[in-house]
C-alpha positions in Angstrom: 83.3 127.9 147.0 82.2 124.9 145.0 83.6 126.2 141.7 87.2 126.7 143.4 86.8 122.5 144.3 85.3 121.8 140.3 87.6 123.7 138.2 90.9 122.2 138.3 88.6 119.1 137.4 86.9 120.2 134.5 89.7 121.4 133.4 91.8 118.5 133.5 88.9 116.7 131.4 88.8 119.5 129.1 92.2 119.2 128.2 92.6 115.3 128.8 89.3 115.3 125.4 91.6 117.6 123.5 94.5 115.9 124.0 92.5 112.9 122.9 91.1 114.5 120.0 94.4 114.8 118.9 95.5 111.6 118.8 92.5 110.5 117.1 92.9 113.0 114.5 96.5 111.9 113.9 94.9 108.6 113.7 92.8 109.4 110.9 95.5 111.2 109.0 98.2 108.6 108.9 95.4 105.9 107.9 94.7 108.2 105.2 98.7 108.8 104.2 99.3 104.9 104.2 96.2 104.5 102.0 97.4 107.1 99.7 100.5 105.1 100.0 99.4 102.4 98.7 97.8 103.6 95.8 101.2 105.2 94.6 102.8 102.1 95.1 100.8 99.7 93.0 100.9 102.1 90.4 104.6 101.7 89.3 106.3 104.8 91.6 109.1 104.3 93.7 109.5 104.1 97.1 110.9 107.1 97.6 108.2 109.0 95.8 105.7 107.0 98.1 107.2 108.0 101.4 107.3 111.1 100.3 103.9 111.2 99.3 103.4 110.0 102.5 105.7 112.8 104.8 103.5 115.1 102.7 99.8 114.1 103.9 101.0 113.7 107.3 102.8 117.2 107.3 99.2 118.6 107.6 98.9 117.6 111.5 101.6 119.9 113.2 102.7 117.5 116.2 103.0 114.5 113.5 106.3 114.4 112.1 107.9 111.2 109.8 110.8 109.9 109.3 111.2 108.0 106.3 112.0 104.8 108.4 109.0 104.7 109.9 107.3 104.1 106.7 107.5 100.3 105.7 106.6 99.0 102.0 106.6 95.5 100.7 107.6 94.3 98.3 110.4 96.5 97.3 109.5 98.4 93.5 111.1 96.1 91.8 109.1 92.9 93.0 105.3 94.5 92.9 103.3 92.1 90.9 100.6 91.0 93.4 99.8 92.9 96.9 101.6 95.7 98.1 101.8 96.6 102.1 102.7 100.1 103.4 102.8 100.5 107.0 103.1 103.6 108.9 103.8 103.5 112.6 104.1 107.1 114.7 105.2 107.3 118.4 102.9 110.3 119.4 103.8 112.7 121.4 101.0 115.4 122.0 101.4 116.8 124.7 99.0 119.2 126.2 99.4 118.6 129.9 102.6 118.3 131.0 101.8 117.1 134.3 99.9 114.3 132.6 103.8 113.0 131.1 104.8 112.3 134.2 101.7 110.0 135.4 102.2 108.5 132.3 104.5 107.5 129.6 105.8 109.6 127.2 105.2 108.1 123.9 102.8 106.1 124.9 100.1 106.2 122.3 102.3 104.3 119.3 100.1 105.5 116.1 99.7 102.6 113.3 98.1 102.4 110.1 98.5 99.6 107.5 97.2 100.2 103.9 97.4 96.9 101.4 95.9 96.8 98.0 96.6 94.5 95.3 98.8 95.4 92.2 97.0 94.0 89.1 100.1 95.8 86.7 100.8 93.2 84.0 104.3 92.3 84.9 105.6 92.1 81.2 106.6 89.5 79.2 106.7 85.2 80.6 
């Protein structure tokens, strides 16, 4: 009898940690993907090969998919000579529990990672 009252309970905390777990996980990852980011940026690449360095880290999480807009970097390639910013911001959308995206918003959990490092390539000649 008391099982029948504590089962739909523990399993809505269950699932609610797992669907925690992945956000947190997603977390991790696009910190990690801006970091790598970064690195490619100071280095000389271009933007295109850092957002697509980028779309390939984060390709590893299933639910996490990038559009190239929603990777920011500044300054543009061509004016890199001090600090360089990539920003990554995901609207996540795990969804484990459906019944939970109706008590609460759909994208609500708006993932963000910002990576900056400084660019100490000489800039060529005065």
């Amino acid at each position: 009898m008391e099982i029948s009252l504590l089962l739909p309970v523990m399993l809505l905390l269950v699932i609610s940690f797992m669907q925690l777990a992945m956000i947190f996980s997603g977390q991790i990852v696009i910190t990690g993907a801006a970091k790598e980011g970064v690195r490619k940026a100071v280095v000389g690449k271009a933007d295109t090969e850092v957002k697509e360095r980028v779309i390939a880290i984060t390709s590893l999480l299933p639910f996490i998919n990038l559009d190239p807009d929603q990777i920011k970097i500044e300054p543009a390639a061509a004016g890199r000579y001090e600090n360089v910013d990539v920003t990554v911001e995901f609207p996540a959308t795990v969804s484990i529990l459906p019944l939970l995206e109706r008590v609460f918003n759909k994208n609500m959990y708006t993932l963000t990672a910002r990576a900056k490092m400084r660019c100490e390539q000489y800039p060529g000649p005065v």
